[in-house]
N, CA, C and O atoms as a printed pandas DataFrame, in Angstrom:
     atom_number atom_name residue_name chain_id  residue_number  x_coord  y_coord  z_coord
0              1         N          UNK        A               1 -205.496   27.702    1.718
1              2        CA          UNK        A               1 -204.224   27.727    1.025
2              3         C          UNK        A               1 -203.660   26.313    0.962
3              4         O          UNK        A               1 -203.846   25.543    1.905
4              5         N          UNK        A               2 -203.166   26.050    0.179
5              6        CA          UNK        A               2 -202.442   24.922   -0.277
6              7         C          UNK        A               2 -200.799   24.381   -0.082
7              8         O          UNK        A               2 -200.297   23.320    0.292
8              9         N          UNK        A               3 -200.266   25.681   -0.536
9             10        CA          UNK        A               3 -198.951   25.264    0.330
10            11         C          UNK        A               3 -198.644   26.291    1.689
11            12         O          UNK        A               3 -197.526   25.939    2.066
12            13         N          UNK        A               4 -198.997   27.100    2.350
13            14        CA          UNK        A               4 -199.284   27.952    3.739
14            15         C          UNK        A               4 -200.064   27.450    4.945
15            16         O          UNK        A               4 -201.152   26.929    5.191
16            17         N          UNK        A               5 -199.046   27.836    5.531
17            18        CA          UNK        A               5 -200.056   27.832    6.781
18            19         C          UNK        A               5 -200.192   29.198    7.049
19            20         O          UNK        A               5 -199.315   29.998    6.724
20            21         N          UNK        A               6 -201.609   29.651    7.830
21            22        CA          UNK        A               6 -201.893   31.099    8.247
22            23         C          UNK        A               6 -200.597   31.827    9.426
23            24         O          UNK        A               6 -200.054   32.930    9.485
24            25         N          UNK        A               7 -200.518   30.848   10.056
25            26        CA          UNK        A               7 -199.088   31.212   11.495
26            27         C          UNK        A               7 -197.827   31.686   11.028
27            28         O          UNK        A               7 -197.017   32.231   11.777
28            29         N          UNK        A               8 -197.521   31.372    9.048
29            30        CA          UNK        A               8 -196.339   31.734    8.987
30            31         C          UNK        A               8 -196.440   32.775    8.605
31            32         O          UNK        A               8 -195.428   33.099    7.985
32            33         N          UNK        A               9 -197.397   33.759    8.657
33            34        CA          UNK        A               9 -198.182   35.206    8.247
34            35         C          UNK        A               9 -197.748   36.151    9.474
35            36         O          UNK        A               9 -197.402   37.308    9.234
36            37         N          UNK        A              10 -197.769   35.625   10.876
37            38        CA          UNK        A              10 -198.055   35.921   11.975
38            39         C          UNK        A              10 -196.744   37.091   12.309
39            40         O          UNK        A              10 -195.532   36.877   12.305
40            41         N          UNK        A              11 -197.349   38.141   12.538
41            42        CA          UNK        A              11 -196.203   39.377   13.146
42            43         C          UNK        A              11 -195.615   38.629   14.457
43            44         O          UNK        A              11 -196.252   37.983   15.289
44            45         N          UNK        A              12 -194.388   38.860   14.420
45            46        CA          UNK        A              12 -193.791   38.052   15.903
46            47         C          UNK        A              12 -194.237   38.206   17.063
47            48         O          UNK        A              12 -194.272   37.266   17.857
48            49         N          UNK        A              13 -194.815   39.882   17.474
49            50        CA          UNK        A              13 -195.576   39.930   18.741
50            51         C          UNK        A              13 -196.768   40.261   19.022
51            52         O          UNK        A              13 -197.193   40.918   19.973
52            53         N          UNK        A              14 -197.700   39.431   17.516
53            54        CA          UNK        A              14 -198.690   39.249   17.747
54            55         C          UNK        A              14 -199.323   37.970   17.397
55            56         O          UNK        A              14 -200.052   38.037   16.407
56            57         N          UNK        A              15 -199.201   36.543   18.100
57            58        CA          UNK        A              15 -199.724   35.877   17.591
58            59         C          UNK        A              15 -201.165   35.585   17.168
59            60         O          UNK        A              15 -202.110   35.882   17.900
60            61         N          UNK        A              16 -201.324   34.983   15.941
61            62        CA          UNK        A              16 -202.965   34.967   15.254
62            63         C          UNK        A              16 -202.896   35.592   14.499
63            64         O          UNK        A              16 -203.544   35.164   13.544
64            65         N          UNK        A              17 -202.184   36.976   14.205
65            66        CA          UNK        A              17 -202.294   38.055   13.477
66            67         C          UNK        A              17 -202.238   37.406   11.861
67            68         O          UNK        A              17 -202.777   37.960   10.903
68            69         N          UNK        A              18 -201.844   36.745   11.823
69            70        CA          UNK        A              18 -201.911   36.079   10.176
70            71         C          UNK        A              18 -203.284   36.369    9.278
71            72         O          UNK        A              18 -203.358   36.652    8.082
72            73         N          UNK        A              19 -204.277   36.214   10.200
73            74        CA          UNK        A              19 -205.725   36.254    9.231
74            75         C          UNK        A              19 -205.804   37.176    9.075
75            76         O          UNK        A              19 -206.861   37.436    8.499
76            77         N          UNK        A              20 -204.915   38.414    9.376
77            78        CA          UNK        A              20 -205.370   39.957    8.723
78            79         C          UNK        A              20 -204.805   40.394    7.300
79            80         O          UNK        A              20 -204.996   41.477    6.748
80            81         N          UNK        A              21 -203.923   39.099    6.733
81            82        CA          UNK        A              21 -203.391   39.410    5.608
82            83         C          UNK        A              21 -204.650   38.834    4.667
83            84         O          UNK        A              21 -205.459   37.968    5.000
84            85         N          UNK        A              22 -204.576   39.691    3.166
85            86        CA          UNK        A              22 -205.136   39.612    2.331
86            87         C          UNK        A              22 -205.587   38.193    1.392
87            88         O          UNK        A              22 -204.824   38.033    0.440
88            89         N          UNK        A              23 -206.473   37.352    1.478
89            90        CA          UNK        A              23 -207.089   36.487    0.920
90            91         C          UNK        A              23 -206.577   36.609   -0.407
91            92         O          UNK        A              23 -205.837   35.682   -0.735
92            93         N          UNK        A              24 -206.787   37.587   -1.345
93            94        CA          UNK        A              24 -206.436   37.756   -2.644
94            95         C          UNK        A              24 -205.213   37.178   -2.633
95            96         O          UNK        A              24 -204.832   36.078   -3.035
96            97         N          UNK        A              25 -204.521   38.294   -1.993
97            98        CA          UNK        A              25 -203.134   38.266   -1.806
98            99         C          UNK        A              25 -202.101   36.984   -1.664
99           100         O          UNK        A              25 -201.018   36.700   -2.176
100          101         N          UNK        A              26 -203.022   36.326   -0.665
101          102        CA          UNK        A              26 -202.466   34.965    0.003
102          103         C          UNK        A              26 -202.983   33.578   -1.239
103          104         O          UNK        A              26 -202.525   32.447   -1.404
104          105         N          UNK        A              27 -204.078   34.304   -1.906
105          106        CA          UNK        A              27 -203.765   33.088   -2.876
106          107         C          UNK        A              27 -203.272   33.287   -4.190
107          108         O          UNK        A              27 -203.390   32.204   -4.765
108          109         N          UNK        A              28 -202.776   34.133   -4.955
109          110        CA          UNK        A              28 -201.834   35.218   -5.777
110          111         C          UNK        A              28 -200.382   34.104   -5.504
111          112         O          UNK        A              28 -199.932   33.388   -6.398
112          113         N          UNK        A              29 -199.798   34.166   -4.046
113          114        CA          UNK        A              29 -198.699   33.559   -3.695
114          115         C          UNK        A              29 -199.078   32.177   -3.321
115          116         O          UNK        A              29 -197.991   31.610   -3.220
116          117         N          UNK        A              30 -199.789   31.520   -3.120
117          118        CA          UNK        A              30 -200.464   30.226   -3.168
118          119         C          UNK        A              30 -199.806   29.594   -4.656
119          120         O          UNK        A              30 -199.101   28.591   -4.769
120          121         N          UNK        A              31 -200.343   30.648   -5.890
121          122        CA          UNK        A              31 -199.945   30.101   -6.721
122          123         C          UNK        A              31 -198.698   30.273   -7.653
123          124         O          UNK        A              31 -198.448   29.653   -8.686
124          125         N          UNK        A              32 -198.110   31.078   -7.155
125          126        CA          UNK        A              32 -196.903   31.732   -6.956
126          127         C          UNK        A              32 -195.992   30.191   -6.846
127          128         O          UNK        A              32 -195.128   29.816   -7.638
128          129         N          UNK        A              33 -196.422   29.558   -5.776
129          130        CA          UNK        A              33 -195.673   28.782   -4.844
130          131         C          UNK        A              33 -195.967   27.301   -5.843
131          132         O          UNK        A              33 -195.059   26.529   -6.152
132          133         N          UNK        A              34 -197.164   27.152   -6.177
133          134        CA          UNK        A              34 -197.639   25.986   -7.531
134          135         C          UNK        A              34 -196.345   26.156   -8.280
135          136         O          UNK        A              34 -195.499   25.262   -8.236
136          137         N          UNK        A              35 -196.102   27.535   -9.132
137          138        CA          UNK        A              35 -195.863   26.842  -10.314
138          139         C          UNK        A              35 -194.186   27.623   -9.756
139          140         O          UNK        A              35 -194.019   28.363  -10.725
140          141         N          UNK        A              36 -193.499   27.763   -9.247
141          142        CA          UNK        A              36 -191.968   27.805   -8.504
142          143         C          UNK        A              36 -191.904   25.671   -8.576
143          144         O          UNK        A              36 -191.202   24.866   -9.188
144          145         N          UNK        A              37 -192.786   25.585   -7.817
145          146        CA          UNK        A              37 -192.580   24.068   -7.525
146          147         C          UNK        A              37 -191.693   24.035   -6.462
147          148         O          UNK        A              37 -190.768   23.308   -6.824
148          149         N          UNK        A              38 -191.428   24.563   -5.001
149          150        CA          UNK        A              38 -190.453   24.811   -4.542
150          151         C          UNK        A              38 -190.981   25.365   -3.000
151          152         O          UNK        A              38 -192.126   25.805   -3.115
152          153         N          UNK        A              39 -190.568   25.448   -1.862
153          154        CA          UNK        A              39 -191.339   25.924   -1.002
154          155         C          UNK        A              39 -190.946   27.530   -1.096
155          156         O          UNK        A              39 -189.819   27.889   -1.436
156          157         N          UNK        A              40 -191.748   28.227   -0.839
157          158        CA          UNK        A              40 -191.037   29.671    0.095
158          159         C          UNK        A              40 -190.920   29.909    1.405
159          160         O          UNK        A              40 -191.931   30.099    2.080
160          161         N          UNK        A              41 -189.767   29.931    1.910
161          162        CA          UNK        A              41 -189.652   30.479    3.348
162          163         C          UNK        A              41 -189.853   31.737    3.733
163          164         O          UNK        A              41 -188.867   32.462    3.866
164          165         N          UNK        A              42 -191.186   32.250    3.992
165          166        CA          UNK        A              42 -191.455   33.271    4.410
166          167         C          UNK        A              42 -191.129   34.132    5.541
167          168         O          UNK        A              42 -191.967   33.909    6.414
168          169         N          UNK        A              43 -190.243   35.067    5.944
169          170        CA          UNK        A              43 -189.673   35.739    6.615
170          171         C          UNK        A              43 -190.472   36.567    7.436
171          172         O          UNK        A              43 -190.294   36.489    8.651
172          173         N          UNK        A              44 -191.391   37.413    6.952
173          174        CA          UNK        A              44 -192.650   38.568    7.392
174          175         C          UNK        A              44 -193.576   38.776    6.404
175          176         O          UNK        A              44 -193.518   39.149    5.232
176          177         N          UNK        A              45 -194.577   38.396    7.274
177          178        CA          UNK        A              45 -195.996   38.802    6.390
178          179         C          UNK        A              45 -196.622   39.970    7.110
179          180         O          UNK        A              45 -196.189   41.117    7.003
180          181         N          UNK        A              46 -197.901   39.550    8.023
181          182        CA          UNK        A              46 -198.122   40.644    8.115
182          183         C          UNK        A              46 -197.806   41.462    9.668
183          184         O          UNK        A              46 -197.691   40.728   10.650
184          185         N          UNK        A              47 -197.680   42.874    9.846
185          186        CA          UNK        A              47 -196.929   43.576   10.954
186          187         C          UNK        A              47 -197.616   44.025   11.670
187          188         O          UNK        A              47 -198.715   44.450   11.312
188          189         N          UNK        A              48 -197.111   44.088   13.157
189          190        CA          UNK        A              48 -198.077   44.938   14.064
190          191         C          UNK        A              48 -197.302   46.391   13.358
191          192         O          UNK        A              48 -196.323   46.500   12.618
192          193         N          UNK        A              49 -198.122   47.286   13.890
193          194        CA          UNK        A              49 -197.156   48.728   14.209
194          195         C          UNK        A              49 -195.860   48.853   14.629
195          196         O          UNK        A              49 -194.907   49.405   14.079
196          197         N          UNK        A              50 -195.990   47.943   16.266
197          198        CA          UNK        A              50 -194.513   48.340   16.448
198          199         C          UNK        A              50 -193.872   47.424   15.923
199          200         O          UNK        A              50 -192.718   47.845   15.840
200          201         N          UNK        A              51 -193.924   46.445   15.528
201          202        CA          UNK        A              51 -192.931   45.432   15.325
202          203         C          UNK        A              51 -192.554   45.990   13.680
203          204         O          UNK        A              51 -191.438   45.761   13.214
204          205         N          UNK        A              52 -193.513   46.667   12.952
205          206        CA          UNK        A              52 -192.768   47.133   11.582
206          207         C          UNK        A              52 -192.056   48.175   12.014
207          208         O          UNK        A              52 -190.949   48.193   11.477
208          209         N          UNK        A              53 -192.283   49.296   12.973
209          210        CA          UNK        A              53 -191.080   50.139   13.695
210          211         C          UNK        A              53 -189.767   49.797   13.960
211          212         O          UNK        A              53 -188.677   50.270   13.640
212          213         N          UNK        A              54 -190.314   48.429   14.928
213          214        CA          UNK        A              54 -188.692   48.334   15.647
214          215         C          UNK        A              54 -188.199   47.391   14.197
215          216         O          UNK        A              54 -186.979   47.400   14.354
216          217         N          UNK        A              55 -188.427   46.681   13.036
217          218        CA          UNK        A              55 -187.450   46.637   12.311
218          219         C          UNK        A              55 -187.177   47.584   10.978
219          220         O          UNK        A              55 -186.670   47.081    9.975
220          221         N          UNK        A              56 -187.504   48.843   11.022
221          222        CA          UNK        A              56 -187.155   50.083   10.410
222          223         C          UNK        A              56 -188.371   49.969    8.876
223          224         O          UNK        A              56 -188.023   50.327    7.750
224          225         N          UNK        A              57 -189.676   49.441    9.183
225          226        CA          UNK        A              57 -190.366   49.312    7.845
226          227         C          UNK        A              57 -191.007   50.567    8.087
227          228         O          UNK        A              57 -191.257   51.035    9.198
228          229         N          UNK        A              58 -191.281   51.130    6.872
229          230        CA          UNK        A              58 -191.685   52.466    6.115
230          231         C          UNK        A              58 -193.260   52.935    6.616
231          232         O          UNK        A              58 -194.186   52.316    6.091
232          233         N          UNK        A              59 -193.567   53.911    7.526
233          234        CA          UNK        A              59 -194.793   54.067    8.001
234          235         C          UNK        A              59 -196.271   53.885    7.526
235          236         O          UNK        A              59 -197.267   53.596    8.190
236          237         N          UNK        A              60 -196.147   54.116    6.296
237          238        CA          UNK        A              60 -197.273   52.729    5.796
238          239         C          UNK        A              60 -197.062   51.846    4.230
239          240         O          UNK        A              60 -197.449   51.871    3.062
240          241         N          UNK        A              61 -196.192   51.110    5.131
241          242        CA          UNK        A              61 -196.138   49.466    4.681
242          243         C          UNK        A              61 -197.316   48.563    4.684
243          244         O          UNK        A              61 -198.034   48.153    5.597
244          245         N          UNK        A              62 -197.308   48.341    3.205
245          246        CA          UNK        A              62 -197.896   46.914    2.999
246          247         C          UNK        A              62 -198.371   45.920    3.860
247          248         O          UNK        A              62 -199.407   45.271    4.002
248          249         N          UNK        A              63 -196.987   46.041    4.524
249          250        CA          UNK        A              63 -197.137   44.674    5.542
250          251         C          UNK        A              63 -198.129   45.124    6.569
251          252         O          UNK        A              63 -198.696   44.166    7.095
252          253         N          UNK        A              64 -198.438   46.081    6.930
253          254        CA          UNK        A              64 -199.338   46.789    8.025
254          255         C          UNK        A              64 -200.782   45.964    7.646
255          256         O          UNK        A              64 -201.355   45.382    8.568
256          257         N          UNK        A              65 -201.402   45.923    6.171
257          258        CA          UNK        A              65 -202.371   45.923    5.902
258          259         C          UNK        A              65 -202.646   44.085    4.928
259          260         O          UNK        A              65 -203.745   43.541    4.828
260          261         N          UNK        A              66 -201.797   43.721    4.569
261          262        CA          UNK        A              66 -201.473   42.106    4.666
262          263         C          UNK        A              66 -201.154   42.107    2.989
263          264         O          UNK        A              66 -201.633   41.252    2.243
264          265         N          UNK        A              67 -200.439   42.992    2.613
265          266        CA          UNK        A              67 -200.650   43.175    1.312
266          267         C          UNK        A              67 -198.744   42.951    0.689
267          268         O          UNK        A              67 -198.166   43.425   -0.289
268          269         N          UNK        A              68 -198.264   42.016    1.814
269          270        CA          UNK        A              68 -197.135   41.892    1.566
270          271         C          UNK        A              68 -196.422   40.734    1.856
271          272         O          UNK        A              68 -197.183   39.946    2.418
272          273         N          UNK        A              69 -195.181   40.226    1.711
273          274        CA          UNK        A              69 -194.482   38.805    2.466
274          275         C          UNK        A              69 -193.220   38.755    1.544
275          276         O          UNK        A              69 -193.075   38.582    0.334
276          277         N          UNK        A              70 -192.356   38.976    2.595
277          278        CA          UNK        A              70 -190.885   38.658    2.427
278          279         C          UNK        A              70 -190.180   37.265    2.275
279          280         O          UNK        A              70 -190.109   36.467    3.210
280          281         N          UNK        A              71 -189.681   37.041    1.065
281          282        CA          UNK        A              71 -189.654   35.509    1.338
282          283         C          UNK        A              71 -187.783   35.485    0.546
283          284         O          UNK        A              71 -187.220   35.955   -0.443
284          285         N          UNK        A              72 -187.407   34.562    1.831
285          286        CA          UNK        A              72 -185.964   34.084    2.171
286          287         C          UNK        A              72 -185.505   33.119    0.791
287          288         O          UNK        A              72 -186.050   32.067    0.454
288          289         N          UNK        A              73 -184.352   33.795    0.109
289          290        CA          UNK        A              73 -183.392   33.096   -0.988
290          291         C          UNK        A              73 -181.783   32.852   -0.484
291          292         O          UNK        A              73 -181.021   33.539    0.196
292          293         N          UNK        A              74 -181.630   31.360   -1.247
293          294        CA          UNK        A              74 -180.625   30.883   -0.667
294          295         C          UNK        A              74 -179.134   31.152   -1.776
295          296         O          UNK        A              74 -177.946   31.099   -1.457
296          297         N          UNK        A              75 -179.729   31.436   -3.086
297          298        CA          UNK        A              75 -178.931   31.658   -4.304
298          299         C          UNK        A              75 -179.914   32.261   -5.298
299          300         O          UNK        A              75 -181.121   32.473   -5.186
300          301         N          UNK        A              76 -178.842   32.538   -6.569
301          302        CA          UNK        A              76 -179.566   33.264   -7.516
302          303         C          UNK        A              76 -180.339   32.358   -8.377
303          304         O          UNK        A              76 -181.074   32.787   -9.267
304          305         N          UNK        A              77 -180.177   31.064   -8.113
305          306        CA          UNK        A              77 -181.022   30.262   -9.172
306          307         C          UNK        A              77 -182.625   29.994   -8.505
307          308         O          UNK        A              77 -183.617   29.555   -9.089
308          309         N          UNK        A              78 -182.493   30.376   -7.246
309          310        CA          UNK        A              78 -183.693   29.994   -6.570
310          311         C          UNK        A              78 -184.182   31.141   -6.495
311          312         O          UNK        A              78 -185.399   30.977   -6.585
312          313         N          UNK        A              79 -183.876   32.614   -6.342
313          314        CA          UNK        A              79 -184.047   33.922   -6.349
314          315         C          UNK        A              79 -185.176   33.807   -7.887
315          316         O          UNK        A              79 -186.402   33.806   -8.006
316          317         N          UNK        A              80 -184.006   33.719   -8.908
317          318        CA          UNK        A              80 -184.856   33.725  -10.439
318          319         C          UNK        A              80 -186.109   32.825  -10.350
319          320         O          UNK        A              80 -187.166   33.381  -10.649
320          321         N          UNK        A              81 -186.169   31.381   -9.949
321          322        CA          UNK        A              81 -187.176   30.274   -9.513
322          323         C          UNK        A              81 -187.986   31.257   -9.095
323          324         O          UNK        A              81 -188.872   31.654   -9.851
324          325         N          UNK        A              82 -187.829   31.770   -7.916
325          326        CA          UNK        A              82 -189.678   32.386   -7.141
326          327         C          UNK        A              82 -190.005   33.895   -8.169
327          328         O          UNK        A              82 -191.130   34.124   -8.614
328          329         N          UNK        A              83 -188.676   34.913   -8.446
329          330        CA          UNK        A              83 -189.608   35.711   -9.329
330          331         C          UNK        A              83 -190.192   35.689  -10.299
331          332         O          UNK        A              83 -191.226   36.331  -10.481
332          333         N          UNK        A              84 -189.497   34.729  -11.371
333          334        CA          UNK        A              84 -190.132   34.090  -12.248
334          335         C          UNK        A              84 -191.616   33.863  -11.906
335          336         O          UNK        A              84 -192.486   34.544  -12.448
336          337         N          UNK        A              85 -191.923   32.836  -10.943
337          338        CA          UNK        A              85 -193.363   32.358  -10.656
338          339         C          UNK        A              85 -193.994   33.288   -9.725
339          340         O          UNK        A              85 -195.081   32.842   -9.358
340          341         N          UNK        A              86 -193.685   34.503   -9.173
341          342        CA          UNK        A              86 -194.532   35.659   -8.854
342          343         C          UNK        A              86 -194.870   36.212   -9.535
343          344         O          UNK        A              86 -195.786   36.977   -9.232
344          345         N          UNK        A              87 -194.382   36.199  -10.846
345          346        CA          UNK        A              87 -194.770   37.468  -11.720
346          347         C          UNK        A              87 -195.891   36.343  -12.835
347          348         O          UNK        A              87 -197.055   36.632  -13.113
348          349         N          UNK        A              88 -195.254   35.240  -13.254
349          350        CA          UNK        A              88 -196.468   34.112  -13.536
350          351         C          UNK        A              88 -197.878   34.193  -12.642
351          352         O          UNK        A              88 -199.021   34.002  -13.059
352          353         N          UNK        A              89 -197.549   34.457  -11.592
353          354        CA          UNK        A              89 -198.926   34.423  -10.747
354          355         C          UNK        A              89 -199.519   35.905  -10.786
355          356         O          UNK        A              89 -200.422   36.246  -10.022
356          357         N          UNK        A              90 -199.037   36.631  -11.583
357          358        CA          UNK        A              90 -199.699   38.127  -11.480
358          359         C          UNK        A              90 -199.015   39.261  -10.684
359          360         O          UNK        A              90 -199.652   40.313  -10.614
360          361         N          UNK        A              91 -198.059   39.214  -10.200
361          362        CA          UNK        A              91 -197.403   40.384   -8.719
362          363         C          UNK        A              91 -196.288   40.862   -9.674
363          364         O          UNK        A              91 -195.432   40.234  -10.297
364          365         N          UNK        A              92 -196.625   42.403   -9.574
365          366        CA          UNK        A              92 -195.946   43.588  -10.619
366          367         C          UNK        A              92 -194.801   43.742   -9.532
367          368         O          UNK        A              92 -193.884   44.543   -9.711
């Protein structure tokens, strides 16, 4: 990956856990992140069990299987910036 590191993937109480998220996936938002021009602060990628429990995620979530990542907006112009270039990069 190009603008990622694998650690910011990482479920909080499992460190390493990052490499279980999806390759496709992770470069989909790779380029996501190209053409935003902009960083994303990624919040949660991918989840243990309990840790998608204890913060109330849906029993099978995305994030369980690396097929997901929450990423932190500071306003609506930067909000429009990353969906704009997620949906440029292919993510319905």
């Amino acid at each position: 990956m190009k603008y990622f590191n694998i650690d910011e993937f990482d479920s909080p109480d499992l460190p390493g856990s990052g490499i279980n998220m999806d390759s496709g996936f992770l470069q989909m938002l790779d380029n996501a992140r190209e053409i935003a021009g902009q960083p994303f602060n990624i919040t949660s990628g991918y989840r243990s069990k309990e840790h998608n429990t204890k913060v109330g995620g849906v029993e099978n979530s995305s994030h369980l299987y690396g097929f997901a990542a929450d990423i932190a907006v500071s306003n609506g112009n930067q909000r429009y910036i990353i969906l704009n270039s997620l949906i440029k990069a292919g993510f319905k």
